[in-house]
Structure formats: structure tokens, C-alpha cells
C-alpha positions in Angstrom: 94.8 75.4 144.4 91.6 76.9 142.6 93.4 80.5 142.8 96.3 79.4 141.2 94.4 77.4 138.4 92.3 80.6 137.8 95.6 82.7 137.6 97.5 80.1 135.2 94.5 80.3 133.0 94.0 83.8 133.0 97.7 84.5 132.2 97.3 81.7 129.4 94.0 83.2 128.2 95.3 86.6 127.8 98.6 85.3 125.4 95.9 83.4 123.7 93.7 86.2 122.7 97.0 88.2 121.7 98.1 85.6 120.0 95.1 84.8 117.8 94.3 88.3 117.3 97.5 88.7 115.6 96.8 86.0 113.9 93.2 86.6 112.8 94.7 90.3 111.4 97.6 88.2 109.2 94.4 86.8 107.4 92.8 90.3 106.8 92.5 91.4 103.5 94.7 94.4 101.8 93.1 97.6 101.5 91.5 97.6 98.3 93.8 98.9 95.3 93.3 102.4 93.8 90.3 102.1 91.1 92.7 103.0 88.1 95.6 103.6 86.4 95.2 107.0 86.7 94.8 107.2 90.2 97.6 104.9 90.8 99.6 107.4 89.3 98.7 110.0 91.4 101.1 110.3 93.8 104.0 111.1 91.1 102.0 113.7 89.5 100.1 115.3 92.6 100.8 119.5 93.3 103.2 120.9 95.0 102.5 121.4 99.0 101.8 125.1 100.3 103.5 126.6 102.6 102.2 128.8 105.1 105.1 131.1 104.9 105.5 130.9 101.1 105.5 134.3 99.4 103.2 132.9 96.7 102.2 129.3 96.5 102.1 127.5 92.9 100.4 124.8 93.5 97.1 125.4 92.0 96.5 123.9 88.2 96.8 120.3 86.5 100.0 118.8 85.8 101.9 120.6 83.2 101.6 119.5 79.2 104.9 120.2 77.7 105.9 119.3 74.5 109.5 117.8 73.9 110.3 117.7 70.1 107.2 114.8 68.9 107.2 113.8 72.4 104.2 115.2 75.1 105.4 114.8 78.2 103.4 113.6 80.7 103.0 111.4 83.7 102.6 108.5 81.9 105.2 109.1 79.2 107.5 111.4 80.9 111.6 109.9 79.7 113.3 107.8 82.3 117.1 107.9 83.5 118.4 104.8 84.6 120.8 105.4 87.3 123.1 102.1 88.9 125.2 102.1 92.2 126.5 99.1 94.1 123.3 99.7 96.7 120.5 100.8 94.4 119.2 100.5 90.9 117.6 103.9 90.4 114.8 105.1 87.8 114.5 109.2 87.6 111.6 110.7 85.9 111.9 113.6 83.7 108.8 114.7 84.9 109.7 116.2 88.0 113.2 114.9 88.4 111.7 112.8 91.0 113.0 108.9 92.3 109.8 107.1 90.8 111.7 103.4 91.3 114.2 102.6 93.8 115.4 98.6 93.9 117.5 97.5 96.8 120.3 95.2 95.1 121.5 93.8 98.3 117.8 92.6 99.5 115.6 90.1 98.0 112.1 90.5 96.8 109.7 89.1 99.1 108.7 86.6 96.3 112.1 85.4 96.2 112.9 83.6 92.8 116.8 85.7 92.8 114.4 89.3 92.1 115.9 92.2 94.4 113.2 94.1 96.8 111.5 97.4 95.6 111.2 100.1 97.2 110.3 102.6 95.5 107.7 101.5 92.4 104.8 102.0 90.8 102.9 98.9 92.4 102.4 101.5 95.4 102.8 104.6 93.4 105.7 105.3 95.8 108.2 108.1 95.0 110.3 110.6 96.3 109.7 114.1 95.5 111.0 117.8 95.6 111.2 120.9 94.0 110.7 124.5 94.6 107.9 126.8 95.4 107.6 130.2 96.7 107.7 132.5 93.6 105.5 131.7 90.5 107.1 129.3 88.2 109.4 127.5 89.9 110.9 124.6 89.3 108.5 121.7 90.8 107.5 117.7 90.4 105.6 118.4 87.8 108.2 120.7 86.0 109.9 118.6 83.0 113.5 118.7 83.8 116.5 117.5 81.4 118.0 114.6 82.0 121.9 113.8 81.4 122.2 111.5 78.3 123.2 107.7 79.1 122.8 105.6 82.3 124.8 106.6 85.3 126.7 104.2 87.0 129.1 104.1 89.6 132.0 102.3 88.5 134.8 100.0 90.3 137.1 101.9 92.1 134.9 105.5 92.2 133.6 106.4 95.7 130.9 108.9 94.5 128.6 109.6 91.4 126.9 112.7 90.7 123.2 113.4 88.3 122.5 116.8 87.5 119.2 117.5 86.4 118.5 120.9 84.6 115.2 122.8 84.8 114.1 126.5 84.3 111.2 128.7 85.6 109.7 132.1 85.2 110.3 133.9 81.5 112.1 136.9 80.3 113.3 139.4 82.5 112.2 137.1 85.5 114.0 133.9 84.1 115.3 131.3 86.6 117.6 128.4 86.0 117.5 125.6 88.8 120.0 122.5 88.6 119.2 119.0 91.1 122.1 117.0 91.6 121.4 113.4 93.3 124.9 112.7 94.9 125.5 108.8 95.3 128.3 107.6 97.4 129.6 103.8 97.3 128.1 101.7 100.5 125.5 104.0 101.6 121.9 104.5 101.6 121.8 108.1 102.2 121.6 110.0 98.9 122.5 113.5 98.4 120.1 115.9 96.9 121.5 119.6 96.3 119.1 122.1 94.2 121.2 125.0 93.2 118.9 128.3 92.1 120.5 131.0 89.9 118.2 134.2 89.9 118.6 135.3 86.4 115.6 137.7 86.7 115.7 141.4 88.1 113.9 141.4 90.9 114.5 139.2 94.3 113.1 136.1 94.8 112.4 134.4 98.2 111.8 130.4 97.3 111.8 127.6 99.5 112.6 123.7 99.1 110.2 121.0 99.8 110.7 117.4 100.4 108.2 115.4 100.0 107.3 111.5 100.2 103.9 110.3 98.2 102.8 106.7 98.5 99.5 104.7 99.1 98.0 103.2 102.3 98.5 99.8 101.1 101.3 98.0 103.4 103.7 96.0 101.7 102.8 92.6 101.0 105.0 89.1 100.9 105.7 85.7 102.9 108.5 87.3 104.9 106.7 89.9 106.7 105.6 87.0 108.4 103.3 88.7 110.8 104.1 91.9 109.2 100.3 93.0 108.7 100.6 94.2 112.2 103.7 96.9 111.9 103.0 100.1 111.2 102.7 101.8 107.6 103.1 105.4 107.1 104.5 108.5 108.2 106.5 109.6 110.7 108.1 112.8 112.2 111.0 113.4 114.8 111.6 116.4 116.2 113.6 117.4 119.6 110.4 119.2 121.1 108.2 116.3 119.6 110.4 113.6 119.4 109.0 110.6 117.5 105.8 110.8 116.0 103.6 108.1 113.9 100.6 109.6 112.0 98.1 107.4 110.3 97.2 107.7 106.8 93.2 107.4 108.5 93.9 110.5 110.6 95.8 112.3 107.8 92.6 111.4 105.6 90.1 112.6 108.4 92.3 115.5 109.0 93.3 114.6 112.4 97.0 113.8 112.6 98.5 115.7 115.1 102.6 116.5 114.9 104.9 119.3 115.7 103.7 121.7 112.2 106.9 123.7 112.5 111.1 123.4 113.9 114.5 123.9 113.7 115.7 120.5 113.0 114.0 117.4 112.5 113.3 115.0 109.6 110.5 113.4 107.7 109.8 109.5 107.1 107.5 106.9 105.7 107.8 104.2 107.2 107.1 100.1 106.4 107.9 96.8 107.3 111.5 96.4 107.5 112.6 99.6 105.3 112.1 103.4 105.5 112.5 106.3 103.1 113.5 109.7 105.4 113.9 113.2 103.9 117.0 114.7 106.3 117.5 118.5 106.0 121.4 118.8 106.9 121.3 122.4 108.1 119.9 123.5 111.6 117.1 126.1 110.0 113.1 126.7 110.3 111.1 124.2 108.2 107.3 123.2 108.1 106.4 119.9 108.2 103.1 118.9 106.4 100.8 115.5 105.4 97.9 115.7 102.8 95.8 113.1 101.2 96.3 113.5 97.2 93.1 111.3 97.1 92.7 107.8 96.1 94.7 106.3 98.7 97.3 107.9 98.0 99.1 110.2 100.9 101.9 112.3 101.1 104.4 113.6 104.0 107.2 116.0 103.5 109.6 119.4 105.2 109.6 122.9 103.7 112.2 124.5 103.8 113.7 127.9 103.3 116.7 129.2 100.9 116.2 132.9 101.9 116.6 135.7 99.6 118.4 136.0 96.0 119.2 138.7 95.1 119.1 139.3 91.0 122.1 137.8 89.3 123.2 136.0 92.7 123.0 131.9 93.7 122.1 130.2 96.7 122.5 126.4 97.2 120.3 123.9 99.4 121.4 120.3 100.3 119.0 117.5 102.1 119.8 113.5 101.9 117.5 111.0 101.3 117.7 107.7 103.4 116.2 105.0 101.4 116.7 101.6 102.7 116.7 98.8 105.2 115.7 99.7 109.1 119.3 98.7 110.4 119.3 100.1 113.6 123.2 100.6 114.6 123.7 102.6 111.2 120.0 104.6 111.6 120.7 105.8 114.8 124.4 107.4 113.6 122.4 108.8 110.5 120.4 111.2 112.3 118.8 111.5 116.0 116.0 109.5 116.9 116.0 107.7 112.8 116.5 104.3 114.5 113.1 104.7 116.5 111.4 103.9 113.1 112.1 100.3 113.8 108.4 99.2 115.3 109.0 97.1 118.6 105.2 98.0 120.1 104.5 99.0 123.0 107.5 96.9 124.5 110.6 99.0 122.9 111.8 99.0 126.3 112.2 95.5 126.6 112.8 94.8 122.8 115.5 97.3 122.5 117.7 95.5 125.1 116.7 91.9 123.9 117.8 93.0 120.7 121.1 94.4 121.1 121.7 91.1 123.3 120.9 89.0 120.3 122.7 90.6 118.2 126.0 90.6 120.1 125.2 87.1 120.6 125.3 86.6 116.4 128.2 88.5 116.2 129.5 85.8 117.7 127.7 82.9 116.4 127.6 84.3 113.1 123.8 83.2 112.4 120.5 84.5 113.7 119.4 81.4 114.7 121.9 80.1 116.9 121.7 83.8 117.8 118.4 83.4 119.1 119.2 79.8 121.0 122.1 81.3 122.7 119.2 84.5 123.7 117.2 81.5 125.2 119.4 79.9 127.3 120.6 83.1 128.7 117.3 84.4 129.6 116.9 80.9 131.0 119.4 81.5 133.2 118.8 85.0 134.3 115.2 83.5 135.3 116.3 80.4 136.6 115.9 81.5 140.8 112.2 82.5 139.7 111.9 79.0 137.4 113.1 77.0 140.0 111.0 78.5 142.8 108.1 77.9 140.6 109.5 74.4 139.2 109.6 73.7 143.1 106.0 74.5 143.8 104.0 73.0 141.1 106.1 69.9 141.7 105.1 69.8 145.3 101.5 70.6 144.0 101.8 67.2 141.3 102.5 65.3 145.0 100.0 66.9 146.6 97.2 66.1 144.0 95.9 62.9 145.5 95.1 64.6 148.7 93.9 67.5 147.3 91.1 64.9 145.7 90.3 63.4 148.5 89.6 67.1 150.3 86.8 67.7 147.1 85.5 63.9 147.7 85.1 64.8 151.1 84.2 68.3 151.2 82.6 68.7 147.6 79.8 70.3 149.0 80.9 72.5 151.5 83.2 74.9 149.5 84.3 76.8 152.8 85.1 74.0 154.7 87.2 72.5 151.6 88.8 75.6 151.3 89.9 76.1 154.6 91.1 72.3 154.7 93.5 73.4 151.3 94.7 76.3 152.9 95.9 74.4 156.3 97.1 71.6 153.8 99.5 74.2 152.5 100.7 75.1 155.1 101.7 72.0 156.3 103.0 70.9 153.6 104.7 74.6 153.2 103.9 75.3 149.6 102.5 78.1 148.1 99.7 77.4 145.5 100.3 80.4 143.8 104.4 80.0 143.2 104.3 78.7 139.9 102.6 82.0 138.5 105.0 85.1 139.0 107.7 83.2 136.1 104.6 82.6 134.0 103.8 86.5 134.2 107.3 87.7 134.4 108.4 86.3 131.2 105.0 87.2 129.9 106.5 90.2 128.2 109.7 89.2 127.0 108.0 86.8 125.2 106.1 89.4 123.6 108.4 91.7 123.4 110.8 89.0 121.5 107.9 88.5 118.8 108.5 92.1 118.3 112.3 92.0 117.6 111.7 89.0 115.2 108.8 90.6 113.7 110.1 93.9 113.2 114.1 93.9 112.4 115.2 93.6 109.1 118.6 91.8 110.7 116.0 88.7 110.8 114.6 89.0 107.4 115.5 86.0 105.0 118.3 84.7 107.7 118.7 81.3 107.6 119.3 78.7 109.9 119.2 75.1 109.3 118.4 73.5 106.3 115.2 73.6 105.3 114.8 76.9 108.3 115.8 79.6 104.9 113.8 83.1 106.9 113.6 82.9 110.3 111.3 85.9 109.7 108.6 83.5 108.1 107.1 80.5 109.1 107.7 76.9 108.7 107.7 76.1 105.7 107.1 72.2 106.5 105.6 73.1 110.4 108.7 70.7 111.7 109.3 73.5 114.2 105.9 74.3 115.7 105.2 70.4 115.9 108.0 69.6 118.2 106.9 73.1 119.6 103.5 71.2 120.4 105.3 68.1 121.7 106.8 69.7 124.4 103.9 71.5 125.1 102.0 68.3 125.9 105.1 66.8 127.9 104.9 70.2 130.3 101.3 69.7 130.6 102.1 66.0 131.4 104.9 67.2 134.2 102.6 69.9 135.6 100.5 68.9 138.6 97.0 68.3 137.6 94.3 70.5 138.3 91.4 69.0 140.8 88.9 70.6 138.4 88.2 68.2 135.7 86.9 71.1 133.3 90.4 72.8 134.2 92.3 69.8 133.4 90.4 69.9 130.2 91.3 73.0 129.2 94.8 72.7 130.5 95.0 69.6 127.9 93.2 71.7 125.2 96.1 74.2 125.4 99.3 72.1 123.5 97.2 71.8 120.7 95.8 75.1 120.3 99.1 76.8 120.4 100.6 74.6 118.4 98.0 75.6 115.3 98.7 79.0 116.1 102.3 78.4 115.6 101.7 77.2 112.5 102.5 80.7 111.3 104.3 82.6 113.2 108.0 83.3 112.7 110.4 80.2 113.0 112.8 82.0 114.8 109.6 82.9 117.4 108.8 79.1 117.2 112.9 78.5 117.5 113.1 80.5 120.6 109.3 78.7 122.5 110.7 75.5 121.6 114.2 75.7 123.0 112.5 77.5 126.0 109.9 74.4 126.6 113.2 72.1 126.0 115.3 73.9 128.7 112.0 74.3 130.9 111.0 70.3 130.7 115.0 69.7 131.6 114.8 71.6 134.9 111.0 70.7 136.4 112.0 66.9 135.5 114.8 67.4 137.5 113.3 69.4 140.7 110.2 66.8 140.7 113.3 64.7 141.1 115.0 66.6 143.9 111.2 67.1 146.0 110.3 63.2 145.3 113.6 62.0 147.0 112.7 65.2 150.1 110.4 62.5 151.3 107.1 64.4 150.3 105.1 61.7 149.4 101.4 61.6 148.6 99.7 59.1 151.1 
């Protein structure tokens, strides 16, 4: 009986500690913002990467100083084009020709109030960048390119929009003329961006493309990340010879980050709660990846990649998309190989992926998330139910046992051996196993966990409703209806469970409703959904096996 006391509370202490650590880090404080303006620019007018291959790198010097009729263009100042799509509101800088905002028209802000959510913005100096280096004077983000007059905007009834952006490089005889075109197409996330280089000089010219992601090491803040302190925040590469790889801005900083440097195909991501920006080369050639701190908090991640030789006079063309949007998993994984892995399920993706696709074919049926996740529970109930009742079975004979397992520690209390061995020859005529009420405890251990993972990290769940006043089953409570009914059942488990002999145990055992229910207290509603339907299904079947082993004729005497 003592054994399987000291297993329960050791498989109780341990989701405890991982509960309340979680917990403890949702009260952390951000990273500290960048000390300035200036710095929290920095990111949009940080050099141009090198490339180890590069011919000759430009990327020494300050940003460039340009004068534009009365206007000095710089970061600060540099004109604006205001693009529109039915996905995105879009800001392009003239400096650069780079995505300096990005607002996601079909998700909310995490402050709600009818604001869309912002992807890319200045709040994290958060961009996407790209430009040419490889001969002196290219094109780069910190080249002032023209912009088309007007605001851009795709229009009922057309399918794509184009922006051409115009810049030129080099001087004279070794002139260069370079044209970025962001290609926009109705319904999708992925945005085209072809740079098109005329060599206008006399002499051949070798450049190469970079693709590069600059943001700072703050993660993303607001009530519906829920417990989203805990995802990852930053970069990430995929390769086929290195296949997915996270680097933290802290080993990028202490020069540390270890990913595959150089391939033939791959991609390039940062990566946050819910939605991820990925640079996708389209064509199967060599290209360097790279990460660099840009100081300040402020990081960057991007691809280099070649366009091969122009001749003088000739043309050559380069096309990458940008992926800038939600972490839907069915659509990332079509986009390109291994995108949907950026979705952060832990060190439980095994279990998570499954449980996930389950719950979603279960909402394409319901048509909400949280009958989605009820429906989850009772199946899971039901694949576990020969384990539940085994162990329903057990602690019930246990809860009939109890009154002679007292007398054993009146008589016995002070000869632990001999009260022992009396339990153990109780058992077995009684044929019970203390310990059968602990394999369904640690079995559903980590689905349980690995559930918090799926409803922590998938955007499917973010702002889903449910009932009334249940509006984000990604955040928590908002009037702790949920994690108090969680808490009831708790104590009406308890109540059902057999009591321990151990008064300090039964203490502790008592202790336990109310300390999980305060935890609860913040976590998702849909996590708190899916524990209290659990306990509801759980208290249904032990009620009726005590039932069932009361009317066996195992009485205590």
C-alpha cells in the first residue's frame, strides 16, 4: 500500500513541478527593450551579410545618406508604399525595398478591441530583407530604391498583384540596373520576390541574392499566447542533411549556434508563437545559410544565394517566396519540406502530432474546437478504458480494504517488517495489486502533456471560441468557471479514491484538488476543457466499478 502511495505521489509530484514551472516562467518578465530609438531601428538599417563565396563583399560602411529632391533619405525618414491584399496590409520602405510592416487582416491583435495582429512592425524592429551583394555597389537594404506611385491593391476579381521596385548600382561604364518585384497572389501567404539584374556595365559581374530576416529577441507578447512564454522564439533552418534546426538568439550572440552553414536546398525561418516568416529559395542550387547579432538585441537569419555570371549587356533573373503568416500545419507542410515542423509541440511531437490531427478531424466534424477537444476526451477515454478500469478496479478494492489495512498499522505499527509482510499476504488474499491503479496514471502522463502542447502551440486554437463566455480556448478563464468545476471534481476523485493509511499522505493527497486547481487558474481553457471532462468521465466509471466490487461480496470486516 506504502509503494503504491509513494508511486501516486511521485507521478503527481513530477506534473506538479512541470506544471508550476510553466507557470512560474508565464510570470517572468520580457527581455528588457532595446535602450533607444536608434537601436530599435537597427535591424532595418543593419549591413548586408558576407558571403564566404562572394567575389567582393559590400558590407562595410554606415547606412547610405542619399538625397531625394529636399528629402534625406534615411532610416528614419525613408518614403513608405502602402501595399493592400485580401491577406495582408503591407508597408514597403524605400530604403531598401524591404517589408518593414506586415498586418495579418484575417487574425486579430492579441489585445483584441477589432485591431488585426502584426507581424511584421517596428515594436520588434521585425522586417524582411534582401538585396544583392557580390560586386561593389549593388543594390542592398540600405540602397534607396523607387517606389511605384499610389497604393497597390489587389482588387475584386484579380488573382495576382505585382510591385516593382527600381534601384541602380555601380557608375559609368560599370552601371547596373536592378528591379524587385513582390508578386502577391489572392488567398496566400507566400509572396513572391523576383530581383531581376541587367549588367549595363562592360565587364562581368558574378552577384549573389541574400535573404535575410532581422528581428529582436523579445517574444511576442499578449493574453492569447496563454502559456506562450514557453515556445520557442527565433531562428530556424531545415535542410535534408540537417533537417530541422532551432538556434537561439543566446547561442547566435555567444557565437555558438551550430546549423548546416552550406546546401542545395533548404529554407530559412524565424519563428514565434503561432506565426512564422520563412525565406524559400524555389530553385534546387548552392546557398549559404548565416545568423549574426546586429547588436542591441537585435538578430538576424538569412540564405545566400547565387545568380552566376552576367555577362555585359545580358540579364539574369532570381525568384525566392516569402511565407509570412499563421503556423497552419496542413497548408505549411505542402509549402515546402519539413515548414510544418516549425509548429513547437516539445519534446512530445510524436504524441502531439497524432493528437492533433485526431482533433482536428474531430472539428471538422463538430465544427468548433471545443467540442473538438470533448469529442478528443472521450475517445482517449475509451482507448484507455481496459487500463482505467483495471486500475478503477484496484483502488476500489484498496477503498474496501482500508479498514484492515488500519488495523495491520494499529497492530503492527512498530514492527514495519512484520506489517509489511502481513499487507503483502493481505493482498494476496484478497487478490489485488496495490500498485494497479498507477500504470493509467503514468500512461496518460504524456498525453496529457503532450495535449498542453497542441493547445499551447497551434494557431487552429488561437481566439476559437466555445461557449459563451469561453471566447480563446487558447487563454484562460476569463471568469475561472472552468478550473473551479475543474477543482470540484478533483476533490470528488480524491473522495472516491481509497484512503491512504498514512495520515501525512492523506494530507497531501487532500492538499492536491486545491493546488491544481490555482494552477489552473491560467492555463488554456481548452487544457482545463479537456482535465475536466476527463475527471467527469473518470468519476462516472470508478463510481460505477466501486459499485460492481461492493456487490462481488468484498466487504471490509
Amino acid at each position: 500500500m506504502d509503494n503504491q502511495r509513494l508511486i501516486l505521489l511521485l507521478v503527481f509530484g513530477f506534473s506538479l513541478v512541470m506544471l508550476w514551472e510553466a507557470w512560474v516562467k508565464q510570470g517572468q518578465p520580457p527581455l528588457p527593450p532595446v535602450a533607444s530609438q536608434t537601436a530599435q531601428s537597427a535591424a532595418t538599417v543593419a549591413p548586408p551579410p558576407t558571403s564566404q563565396v562572394s567575389v567582393s563583399g559590400n558590407a562595410s560602411g554606415t547606412p547610405p545618406l542619399v538625397a531625394t529632391g529636399s528629402l534625406a533619405v534615411t532610416a528614419g525618414v525613408a518614403p513608405r508604399l502602402q501595399v493592400k491584399t485580401d491577406l495582408f496590409s503591407i508597408e514597403i520602405s524605400g530604403l531598401g525595398g524591404d517589408i518593414v510592416r506586415l498586418e495579418l487582416l484575417k487574425h486579430g491583435a492579441n489585445e483584441g478591441g477589432g485591431k488585426h495582429f502584426v507581424l511584421f512592425e517596428d515594436k520588434h524592429a521585425y522586417a524582411a530583407q534582401s538585396g544583392l551583394i557580390g560586386t561593389s555597389g549593388l543594390p542592398n537594404h540600405r540602397t534607396v530604391w523607387s517606389l511605384p506611385a499610389g497604393s497597390p491593391a489587389l482588387m475584386d476579381g484579380q488573382d495576382e498583384l505585382r510591385v516593382r521596385l527600381e534601384a541602380t548600382g555601380g557608375e559609368g561604364a560599370n552601371a547596373i540596373r536592378v528591379a524587385k518585384t513582390y508578386v502577391f497572389k489572392r488567398g496566400s501567404y507566400l509572396i513572391g520576390v523576383e530581383h531581376e539584374v541587367v549588367n549595363g556595365g562592360t565587364v562581368p559581374i558574378t552577384p549573389q541574392a541574400y535573404f535575410q530576416l532581422a528581428r529582436d529577441s523579445k517574444a511576442e507578447e499578449g493574453g492569447s499566447q496563454g502559456m506562450g512564454v514557453s515556445t520557442f522564439t527565433g531562428p530556424a533552418f531545415y535542410t535534408d542533411a540537417g533537417k530541422f534546426q532551432k538556434i537561439d538568439f543566446a547561442d547566435i550572440a555567444a557565437g555558438k549556434d551550430k546549423h548546416v552553414k552550406e546546401a542545395d536546398n533548404g529554407w530559412v525561418a524565424m519563428v514565434q508563437h503561432y506565426f512564422v516568416s520563412a525565406w524559400l529559395p524555389t530553385d534546387k542550387m548552392q546557398r549559404e545559410f548565416f545568423t549574426r547579432k546586429l547588436g542591441n538585441e537585435q538578430f538576424a537569419a538569412g540564405v545566400i544565394v547565387p545568380l552566376g555570371a552576367i555577362a555585359p549587356g545580358a540579364n539574369a533573373k532570381l525568384v525566392a517566396e516569402l511565407y509570412a503568416g499563421p503556423q497552419e500545419q496542413d497548408k505549411l507542410a505542402k509549402i515546402a519540406p519539413g515548414l510544418d515542423l516549425v509548429v513547437d509541440y516539445g519534446w512530445l511531437t510524436v504524441i502531439a502530432a497524432p493528437l492533433f490531427w485526431v482533433l482536428q478531424f474531430i472539428h471538422n466534424l463538430a465544427g468548433n474546437w471545443g467540442w473538438a477537444i470533448i469529442g478528443l476526451t472521450m475517445l482517449l477515454k475509451l482507448i484507455f478504458f481496459p487500463l482505467s478500469a483495471a486500475s478503477y478496479k484496484s483502488m476500489a478494492k484498496m477503498r474496501l480494504l482500508a479498514p484492515k489495512l488500519a488495523k495491520l498499522k494499529e497492530s503492527y505499527g512498530d514492527d514495519r517488517q512484520r506489517m509489511n509482510q502481513e499487507m503483502m499476504d493481505l493482498y494476496k488474499k484478497e487478490k489485488v495489486n496495490p500498485l494497479g491503479g498507477c500504470l493509467p496514471i503514468l500512461v496518460q502522463i504524456p498525453v496529457f502533456i503532450a495535449l498542453y502542447w497542441v493547445l499551447l502551440g497551434t494557431v487552429e486554437m488561437r481566439q476559437a471560441p466555445w461557449l459563451g463566455w469561453i471566447t480563446d480556448l487558447s487563454t484562460k478563464d476569463p471568469w475561472f468557471v472552468l478550473p473551479l468545476i475543474m477543482g470540484a471534481t478533483m476533490f470528488l476523485q480524491t473522495w472516491l479514491n481509497p484512503a491512504p493509511p498514512d495520515p501525512m499522505q492523506a494530507k497531501i493527497m487532500w492538499m492536491m484538488p486545491p493546488i491544481f486547481t490555482v494552477m489552473f487558474l491560467f492555463f488554456p481553457s481548452g487544457l482545463v476543457l479537456y482535465w475536466t471532462v476527463n475527471n467527469i468521465l473518470s468519476i462516472t466509471q470508478q463510481w460505477q466499478v466501486n459499485r460492481m466490487i461492493e456487490k462481488a461480496g468484498l466487504k471490509a470486516h
